[in-house]
C-alpha positions, -999 to +999 in steps of 0.1 A: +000+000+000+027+022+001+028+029-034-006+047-026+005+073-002+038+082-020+021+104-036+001+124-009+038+127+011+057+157+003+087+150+025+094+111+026+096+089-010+104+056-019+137+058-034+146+076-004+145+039+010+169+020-012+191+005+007+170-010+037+158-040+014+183-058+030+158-055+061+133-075+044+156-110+041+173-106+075+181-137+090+169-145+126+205-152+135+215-118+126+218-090+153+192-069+136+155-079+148+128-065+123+108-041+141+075-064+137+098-096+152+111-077+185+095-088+219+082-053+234+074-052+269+062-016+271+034+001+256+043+023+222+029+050+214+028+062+175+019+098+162+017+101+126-006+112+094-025+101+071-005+114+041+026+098+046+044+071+031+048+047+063+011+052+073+006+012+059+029+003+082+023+022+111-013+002+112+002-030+103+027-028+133-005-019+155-022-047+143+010-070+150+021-055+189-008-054+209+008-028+230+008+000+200-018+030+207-013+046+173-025+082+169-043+093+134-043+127+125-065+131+092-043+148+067-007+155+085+022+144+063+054+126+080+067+143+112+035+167+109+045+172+150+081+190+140+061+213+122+038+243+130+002+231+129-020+229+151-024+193+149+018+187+163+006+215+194-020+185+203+011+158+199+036+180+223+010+181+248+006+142+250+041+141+253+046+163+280+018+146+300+037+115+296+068+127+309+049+144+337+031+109+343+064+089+345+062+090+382+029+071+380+041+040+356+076+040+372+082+054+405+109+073+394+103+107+404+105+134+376+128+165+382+124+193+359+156+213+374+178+187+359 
């Protein structure tokens, strides 16, 4: 599918990924682990658009690790949170509150004069 969205992403293409085919044939052996083969034990959490390139994936790999909460924003290109739109002030926020909240899932206190 990712033929598809190549041509709604304006930063990301596919010939900007030749040379990670060797990805695709990697040997279990080998000290590489394809994302979709590596055992998480922590919950991920994925921010991305709907007009970019690796959106496919992005829903295949929450389909695949039950611990994924992917985040859909309708119509934000690839890294659409490094960017000024409104859209990337909603994404900054999350990520603050899950620093803040790191006390919570941890117990490791948070200082923000370090």
């Amino acid at each position: 599918e990712i033929k598809t969205y190549e041509a709604h992403d304006q930063i990301l293409s596919l010939s900007r990924f030749k040379g990670l085919d060797m990805y695709d044939t990697i040997k279990k052996d080998n000290q590489v682990i394809p994302p979709l083969d590596y055992p998480y034990q922590q919950e991920i959490i994925i921010y991305c658009g709907t007009s970019e390139i690796l959106y496919p994936d992005m829903v295949l790999f929450e389909e695949k690790i039950p611990q994924t909460k992917l985040m859909i924003f309708k119509d934000c290109p690839h890294v659409f949170m490094l960017l000024p739109m409104k859209q990337s002030d909603i994404v900054h926020h999350e990520i603050i509150d899950s620093i803040n909240n790191l006390d919570e899932k941890t117990g490791i206190m948070y200082n923000e004069n370090m």
